[in-house]
N, CA and C atoms as a LAMMPS dump frame, in Angstrom:
ITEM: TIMESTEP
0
ITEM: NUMBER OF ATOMS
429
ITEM: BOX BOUNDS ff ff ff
-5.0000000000000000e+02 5.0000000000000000e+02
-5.0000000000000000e+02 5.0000000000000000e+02
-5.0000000000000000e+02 5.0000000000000000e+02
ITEM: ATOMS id mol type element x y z
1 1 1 N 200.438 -2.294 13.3
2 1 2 C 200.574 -1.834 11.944
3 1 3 C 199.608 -2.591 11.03
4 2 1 N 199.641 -4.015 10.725
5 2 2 C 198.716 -4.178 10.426
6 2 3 C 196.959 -4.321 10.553
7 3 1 N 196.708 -3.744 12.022
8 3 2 C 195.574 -3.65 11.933
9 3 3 C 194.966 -2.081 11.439
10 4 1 N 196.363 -1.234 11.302
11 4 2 C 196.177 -0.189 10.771
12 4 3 C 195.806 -0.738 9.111
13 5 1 N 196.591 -1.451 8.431
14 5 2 C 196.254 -1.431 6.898
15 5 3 C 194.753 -2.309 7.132
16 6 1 N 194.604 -3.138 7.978
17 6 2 C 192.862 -3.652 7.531
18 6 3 C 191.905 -2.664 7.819
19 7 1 N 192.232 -1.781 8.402
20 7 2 C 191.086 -0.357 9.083
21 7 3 C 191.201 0.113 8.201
22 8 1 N 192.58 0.205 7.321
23 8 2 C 192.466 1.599 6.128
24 8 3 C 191.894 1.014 4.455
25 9 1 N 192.314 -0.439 4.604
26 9 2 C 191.213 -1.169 3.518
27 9 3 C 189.85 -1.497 4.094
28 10 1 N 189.135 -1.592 4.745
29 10 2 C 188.349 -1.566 4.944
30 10 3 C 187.199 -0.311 5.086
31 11 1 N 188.224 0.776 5.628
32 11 2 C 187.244 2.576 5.092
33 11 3 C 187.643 2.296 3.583
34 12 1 N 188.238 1.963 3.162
35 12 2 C 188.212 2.212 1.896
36 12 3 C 187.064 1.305 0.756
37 13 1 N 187.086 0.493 1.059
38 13 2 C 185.942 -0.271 0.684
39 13 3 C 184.752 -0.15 0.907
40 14 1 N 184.46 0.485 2.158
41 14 2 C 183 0.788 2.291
42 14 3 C 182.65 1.821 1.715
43 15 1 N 184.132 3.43 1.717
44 15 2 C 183.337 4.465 0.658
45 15 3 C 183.485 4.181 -0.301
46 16 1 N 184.021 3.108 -0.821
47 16 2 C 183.735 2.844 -2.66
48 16 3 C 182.253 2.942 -2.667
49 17 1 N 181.758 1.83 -1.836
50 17 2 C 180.549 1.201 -1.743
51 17 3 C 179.174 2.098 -1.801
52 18 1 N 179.404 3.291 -0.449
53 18 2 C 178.376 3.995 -0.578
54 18 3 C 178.91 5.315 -1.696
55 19 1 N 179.806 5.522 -1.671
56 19 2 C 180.375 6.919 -2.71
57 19 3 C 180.779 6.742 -3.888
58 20 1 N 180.549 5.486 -4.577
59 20 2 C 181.012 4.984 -5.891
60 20 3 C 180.228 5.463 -7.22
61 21 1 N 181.085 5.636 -8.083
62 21 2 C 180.075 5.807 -9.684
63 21 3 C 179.275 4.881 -9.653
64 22 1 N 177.788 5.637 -9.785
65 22 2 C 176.9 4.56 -9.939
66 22 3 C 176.296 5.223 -11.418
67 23 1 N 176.065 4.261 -12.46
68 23 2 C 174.952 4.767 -13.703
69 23 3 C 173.944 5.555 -13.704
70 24 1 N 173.789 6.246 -14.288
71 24 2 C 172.503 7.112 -14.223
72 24 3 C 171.466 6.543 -15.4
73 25 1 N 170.235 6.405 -15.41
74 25 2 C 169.244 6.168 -16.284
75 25 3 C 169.534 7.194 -17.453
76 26 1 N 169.485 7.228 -18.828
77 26 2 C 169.717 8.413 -20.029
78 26 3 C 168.087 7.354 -20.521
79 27 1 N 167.603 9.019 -21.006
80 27 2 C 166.646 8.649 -21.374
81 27 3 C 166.131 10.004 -22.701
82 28 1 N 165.596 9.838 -23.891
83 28 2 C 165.1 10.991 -24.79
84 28 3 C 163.573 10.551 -25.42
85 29 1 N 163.616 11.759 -25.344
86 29 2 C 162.111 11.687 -26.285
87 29 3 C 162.177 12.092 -28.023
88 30 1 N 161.2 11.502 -28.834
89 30 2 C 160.992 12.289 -29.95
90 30 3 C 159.64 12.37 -30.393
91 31 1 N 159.304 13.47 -30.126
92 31 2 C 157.51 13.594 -30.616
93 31 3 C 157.695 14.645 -32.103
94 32 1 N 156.252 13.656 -32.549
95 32 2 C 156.003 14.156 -33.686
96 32 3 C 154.532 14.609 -34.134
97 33 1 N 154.476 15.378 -35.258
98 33 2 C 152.918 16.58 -35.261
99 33 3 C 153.283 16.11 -36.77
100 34 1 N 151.703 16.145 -37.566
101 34 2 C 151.201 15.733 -39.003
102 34 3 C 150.968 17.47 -38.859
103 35 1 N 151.003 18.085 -40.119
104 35 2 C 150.526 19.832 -39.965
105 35 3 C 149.862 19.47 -41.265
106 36 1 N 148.396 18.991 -41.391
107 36 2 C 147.505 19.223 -42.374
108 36 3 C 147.283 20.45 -43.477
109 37 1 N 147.76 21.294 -43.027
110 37 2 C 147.58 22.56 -43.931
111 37 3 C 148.909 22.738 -44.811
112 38 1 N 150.184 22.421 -44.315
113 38 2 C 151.192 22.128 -45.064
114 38 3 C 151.772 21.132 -45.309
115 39 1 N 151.046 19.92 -45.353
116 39 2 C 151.404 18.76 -45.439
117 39 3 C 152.672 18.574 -45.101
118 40 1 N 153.82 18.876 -43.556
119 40 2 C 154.596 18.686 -43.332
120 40 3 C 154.898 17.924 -42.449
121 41 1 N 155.692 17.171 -41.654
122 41 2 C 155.507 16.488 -40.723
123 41 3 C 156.858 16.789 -39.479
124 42 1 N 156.489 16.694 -38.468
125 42 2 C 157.521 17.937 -37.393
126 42 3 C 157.57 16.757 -36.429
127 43 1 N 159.005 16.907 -36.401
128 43 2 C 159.632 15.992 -35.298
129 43 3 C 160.351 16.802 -33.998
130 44 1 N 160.292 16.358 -33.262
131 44 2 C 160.741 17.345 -31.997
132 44 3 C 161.685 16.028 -31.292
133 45 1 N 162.648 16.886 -30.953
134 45 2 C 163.776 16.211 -29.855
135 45 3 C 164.066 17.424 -28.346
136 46 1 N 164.526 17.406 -27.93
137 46 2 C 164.657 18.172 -26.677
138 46 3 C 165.235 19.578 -27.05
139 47 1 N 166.133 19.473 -28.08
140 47 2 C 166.764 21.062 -28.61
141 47 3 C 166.32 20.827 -30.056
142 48 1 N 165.83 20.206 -30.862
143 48 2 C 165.856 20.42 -32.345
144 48 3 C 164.662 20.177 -32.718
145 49 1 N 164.441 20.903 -33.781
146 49 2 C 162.893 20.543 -34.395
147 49 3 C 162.925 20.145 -36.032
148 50 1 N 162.744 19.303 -36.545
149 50 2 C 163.108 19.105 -37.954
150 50 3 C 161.477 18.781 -38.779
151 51 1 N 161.651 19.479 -40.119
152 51 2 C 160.472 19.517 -40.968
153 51 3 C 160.593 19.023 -41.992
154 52 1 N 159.562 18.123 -42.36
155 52 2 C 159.598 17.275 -43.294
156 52 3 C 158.477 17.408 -44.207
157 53 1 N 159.017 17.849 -45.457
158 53 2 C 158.009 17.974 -46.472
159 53 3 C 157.154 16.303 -47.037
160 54 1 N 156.059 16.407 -46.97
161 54 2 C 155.369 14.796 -47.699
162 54 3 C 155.18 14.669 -48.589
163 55 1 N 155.435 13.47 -49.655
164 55 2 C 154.98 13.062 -51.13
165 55 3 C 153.688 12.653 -50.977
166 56 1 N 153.375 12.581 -51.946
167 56 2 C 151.692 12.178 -52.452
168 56 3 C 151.492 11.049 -51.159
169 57 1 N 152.124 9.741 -51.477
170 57 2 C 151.852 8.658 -50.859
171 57 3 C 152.114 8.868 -49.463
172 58 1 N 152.783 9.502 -48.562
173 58 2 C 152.982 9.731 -47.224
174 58 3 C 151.705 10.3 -47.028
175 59 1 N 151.266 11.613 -47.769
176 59 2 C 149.925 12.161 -47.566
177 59 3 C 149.075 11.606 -46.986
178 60 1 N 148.653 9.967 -47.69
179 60 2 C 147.395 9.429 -47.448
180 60 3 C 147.494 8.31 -46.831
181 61 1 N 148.545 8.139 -46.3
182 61 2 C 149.305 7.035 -45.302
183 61 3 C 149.441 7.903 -44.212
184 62 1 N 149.362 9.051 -43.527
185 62 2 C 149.228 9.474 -42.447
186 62 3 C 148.096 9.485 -41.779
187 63 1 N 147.177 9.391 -42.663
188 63 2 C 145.725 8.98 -41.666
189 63 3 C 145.401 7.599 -41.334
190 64 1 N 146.356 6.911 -41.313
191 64 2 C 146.453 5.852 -40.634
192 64 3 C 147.022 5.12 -39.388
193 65 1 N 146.822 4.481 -38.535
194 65 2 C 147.857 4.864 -37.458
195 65 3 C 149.462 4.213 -37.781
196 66 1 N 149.535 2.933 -38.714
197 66 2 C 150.457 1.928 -39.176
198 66 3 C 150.776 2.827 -40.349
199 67 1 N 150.28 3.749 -41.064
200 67 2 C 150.594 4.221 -42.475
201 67 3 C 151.539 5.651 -41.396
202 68 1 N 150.789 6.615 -40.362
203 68 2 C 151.679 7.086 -39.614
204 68 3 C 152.935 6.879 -38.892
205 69 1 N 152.939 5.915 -38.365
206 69 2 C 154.028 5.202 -37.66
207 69 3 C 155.137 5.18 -38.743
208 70 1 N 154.511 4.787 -39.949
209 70 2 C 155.723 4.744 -41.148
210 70 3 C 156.685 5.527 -41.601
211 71 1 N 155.633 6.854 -42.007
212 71 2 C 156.455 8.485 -42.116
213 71 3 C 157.197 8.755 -40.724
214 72 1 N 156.544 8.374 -39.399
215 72 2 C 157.863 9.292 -38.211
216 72 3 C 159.179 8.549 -38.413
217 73 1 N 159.022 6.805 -38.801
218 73 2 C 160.018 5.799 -38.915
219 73 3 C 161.082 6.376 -40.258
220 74 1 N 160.57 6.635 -41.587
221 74 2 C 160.967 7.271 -42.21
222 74 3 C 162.03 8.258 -42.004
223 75 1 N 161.103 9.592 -41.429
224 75 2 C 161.678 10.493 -40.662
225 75 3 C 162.496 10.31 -39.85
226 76 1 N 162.852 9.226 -39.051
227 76 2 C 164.011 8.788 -38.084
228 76 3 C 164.975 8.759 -39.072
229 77 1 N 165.075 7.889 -39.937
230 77 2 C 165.836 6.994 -40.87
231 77 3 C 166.734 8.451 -41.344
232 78 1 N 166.243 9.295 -42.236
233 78 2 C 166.514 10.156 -42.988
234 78 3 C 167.436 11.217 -42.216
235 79 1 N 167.165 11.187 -40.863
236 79 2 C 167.838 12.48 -40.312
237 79 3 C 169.232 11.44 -40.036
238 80 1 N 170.212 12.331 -40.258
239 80 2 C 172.105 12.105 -40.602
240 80 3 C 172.765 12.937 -39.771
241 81 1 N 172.287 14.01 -39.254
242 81 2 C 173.116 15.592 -38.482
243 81 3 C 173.686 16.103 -39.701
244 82 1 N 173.461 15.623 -40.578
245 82 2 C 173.461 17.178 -41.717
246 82 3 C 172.364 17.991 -42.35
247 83 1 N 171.663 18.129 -41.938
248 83 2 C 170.991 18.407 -42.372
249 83 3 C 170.769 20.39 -42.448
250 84 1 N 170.132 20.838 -43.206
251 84 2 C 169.952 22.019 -43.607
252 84 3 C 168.89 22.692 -42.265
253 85 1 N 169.614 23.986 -41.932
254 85 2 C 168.59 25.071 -41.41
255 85 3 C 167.479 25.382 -42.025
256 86 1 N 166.971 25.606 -41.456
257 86 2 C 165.154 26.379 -41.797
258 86 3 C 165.551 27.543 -42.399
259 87 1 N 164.855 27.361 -43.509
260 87 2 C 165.449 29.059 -44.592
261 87 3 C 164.606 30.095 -43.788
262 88 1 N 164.734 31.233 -43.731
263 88 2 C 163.73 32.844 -43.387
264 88 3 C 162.533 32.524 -43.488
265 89 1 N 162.187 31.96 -45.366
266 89 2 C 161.111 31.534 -45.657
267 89 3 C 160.164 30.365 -45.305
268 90 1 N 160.816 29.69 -45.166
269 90 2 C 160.399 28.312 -44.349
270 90 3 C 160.119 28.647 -43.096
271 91 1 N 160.854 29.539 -42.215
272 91 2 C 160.542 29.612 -40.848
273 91 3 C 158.874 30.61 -40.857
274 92 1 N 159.083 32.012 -41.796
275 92 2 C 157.689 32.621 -42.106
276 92 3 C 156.097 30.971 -42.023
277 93 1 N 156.682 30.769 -43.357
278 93 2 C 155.667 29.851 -43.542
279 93 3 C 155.278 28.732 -42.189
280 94 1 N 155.863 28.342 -41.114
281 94 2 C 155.56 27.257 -40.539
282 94 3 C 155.938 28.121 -38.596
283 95 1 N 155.652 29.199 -39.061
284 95 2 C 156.038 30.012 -38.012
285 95 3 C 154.735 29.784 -36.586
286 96 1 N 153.733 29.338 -36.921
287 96 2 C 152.338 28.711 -35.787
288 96 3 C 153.173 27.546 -35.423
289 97 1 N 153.205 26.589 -36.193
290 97 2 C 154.234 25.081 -35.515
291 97 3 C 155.374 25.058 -35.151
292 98 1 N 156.215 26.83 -35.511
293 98 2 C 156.922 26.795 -34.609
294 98 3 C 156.831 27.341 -32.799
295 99 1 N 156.072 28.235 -33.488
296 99 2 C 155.571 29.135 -32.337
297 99 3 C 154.763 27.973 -30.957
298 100 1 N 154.235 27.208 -31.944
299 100 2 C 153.593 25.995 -30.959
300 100 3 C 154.43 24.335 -29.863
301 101 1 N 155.095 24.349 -31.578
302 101 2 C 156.177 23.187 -30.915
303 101 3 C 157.689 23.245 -30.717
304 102 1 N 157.946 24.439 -31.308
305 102 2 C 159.727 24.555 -31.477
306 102 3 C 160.406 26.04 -31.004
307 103 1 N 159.9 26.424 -30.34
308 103 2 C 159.954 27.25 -29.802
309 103 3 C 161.38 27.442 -29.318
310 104 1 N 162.465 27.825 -29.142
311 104 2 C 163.61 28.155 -28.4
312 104 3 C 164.617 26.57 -29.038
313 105 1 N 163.955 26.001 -30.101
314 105 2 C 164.763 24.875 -30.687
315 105 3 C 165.709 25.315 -31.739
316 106 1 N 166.217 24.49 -31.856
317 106 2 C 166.895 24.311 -33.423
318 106 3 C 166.338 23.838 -34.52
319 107 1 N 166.306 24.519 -35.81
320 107 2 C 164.95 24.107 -36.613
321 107 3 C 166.041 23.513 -38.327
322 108 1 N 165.425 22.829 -38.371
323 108 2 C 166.473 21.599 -39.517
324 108 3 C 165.21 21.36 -40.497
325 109 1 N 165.637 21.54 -41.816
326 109 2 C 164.67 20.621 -42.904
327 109 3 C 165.492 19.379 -42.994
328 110 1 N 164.623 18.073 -43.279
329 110 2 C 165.019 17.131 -43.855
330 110 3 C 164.235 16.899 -45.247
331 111 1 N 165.424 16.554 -46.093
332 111 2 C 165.168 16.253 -47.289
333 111 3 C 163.94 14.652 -46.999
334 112 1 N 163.333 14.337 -48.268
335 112 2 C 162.444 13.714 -48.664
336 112 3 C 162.682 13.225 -49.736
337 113 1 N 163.52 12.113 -49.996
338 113 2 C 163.891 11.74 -51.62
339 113 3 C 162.607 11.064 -52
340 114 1 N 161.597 11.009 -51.726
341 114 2 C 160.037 10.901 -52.069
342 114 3 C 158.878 11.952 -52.176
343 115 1 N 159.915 12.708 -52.391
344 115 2 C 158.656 14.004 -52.032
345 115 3 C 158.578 14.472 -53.708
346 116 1 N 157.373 14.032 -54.156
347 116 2 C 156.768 14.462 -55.777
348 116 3 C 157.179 15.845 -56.402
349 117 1 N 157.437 16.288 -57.359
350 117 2 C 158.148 17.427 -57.908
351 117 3 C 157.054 17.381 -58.367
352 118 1 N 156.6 18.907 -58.526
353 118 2 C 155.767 19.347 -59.741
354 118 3 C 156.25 19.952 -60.835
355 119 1 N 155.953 19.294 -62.351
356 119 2 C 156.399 19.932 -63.312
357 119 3 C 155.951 20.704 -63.987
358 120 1 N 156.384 21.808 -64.488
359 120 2 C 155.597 22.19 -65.333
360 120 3 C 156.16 22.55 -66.805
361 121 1 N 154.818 22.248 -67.7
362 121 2 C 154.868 21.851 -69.359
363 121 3 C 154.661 23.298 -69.76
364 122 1 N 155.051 23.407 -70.814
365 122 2 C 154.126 25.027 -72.307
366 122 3 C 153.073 25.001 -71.467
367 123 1 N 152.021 26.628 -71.915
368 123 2 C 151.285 26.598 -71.65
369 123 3 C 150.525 26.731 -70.432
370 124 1 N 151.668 26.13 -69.617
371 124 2 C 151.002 26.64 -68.059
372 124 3 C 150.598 25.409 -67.374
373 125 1 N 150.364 23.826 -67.855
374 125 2 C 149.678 22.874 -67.396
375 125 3 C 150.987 22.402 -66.695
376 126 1 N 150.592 21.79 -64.889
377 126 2 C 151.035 21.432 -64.47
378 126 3 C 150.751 19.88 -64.182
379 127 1 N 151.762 19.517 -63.696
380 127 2 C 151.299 17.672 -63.515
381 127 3 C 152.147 17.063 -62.365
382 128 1 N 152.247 16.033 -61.481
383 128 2 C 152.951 15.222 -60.852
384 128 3 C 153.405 14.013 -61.713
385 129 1 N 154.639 14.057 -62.112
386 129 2 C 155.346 12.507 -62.798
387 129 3 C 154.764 11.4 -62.531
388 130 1 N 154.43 10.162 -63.165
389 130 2 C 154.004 9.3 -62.338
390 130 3 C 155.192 8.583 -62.398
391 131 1 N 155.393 7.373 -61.711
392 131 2 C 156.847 6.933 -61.79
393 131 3 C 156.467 6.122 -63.023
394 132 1 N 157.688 5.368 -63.451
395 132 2 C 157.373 4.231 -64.744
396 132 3 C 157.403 3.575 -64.353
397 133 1 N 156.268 2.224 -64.952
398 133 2 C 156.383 0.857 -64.665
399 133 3 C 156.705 0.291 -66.445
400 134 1 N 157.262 -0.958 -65.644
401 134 2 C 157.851 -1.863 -66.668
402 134 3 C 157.14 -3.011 -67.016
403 135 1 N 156.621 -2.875 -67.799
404 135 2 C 155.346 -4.138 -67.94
405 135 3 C 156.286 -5.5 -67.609
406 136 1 N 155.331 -6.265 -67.155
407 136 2 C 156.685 -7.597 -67.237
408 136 3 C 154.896 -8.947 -67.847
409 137 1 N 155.722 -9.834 -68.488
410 137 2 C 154.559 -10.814 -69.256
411 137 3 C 155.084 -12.407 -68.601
412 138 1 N 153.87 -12.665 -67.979
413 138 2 C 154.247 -14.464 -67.612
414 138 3 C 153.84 -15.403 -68.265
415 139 1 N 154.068 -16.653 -68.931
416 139 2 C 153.914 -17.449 -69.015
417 139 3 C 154.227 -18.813 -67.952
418 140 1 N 153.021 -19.407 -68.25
419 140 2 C 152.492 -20.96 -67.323
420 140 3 C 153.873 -21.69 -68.194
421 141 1 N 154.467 -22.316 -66.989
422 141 2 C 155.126 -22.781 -67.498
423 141 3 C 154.38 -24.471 -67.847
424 142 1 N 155.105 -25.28 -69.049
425 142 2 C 154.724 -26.18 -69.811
426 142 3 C 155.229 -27.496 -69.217
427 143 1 N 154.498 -28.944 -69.106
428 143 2 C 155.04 -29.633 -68.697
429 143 3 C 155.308 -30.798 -70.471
């Protein structure tokens, strides 16, 4: 009898061994595309594609490779899983980058709380806000 229970702990231990949960590697990608003609910037995950409108300053920080790196980092930051579907119109307009990179995805805008408003005044003249600065005045200090 008991060399029956060491035979039956012992199969049992060896198929833990070879037949056991073992971890699997998880692994994702996220690539991203600058779209020069609409100054937007397109992030891709395995099912989702999200579009990001650019402010002035992202603009001219994407031709950089450290000023790039910044906006996809950005773009990480900003996406929450709430984010808004691709309107009709939005999909018309960016319908090549989708057709190219998002193809059979899920397509998400992310907001841009940096992205420049254009205003417009009487008359018809338009402008970009500049932000305000606050003058500030130093004095050396006195001994």
């Amino acid at each position: 009898m008991l060399k029956l229970v060491c035979l039956v702990g012992l199969v049992a231990c060896v198929s833990a061994q070879l037949f056991g949960h073992h971890e699997t590697h998880e692994q994702s990608t996220f690539m991203f595309h600058y779209d020069p003609i609409s100054h937007y910037m397109v992030g891709r995950t395995h099912s989702n594609c999200y579009f990001m409108s650019l402010g002035d300053d992202d603009k001219s920080r994407v031709h950089t490779p450290l000023g790039l790196e910044a906006v996809e980092m950005k773009m990480i930051k900003l996406i929450d899983g709430g984010e808004d579907s691709l309107s009709p119109e939005d999909m018309l307009k960016h319908s090549i980058l989708i057709d190219i990179m998002c193809r059979h995805h899920n397509l998400f805008n992310v907001d841009n709380p940096a992205q420049q408003t254009t205003v417009t005044y009487p008359h018809g003249r338009t402008t970009t806000p500049k932000p305000f600065m606050v003058p500030t005045t130093t004095t050396p200090f006195e001994e």
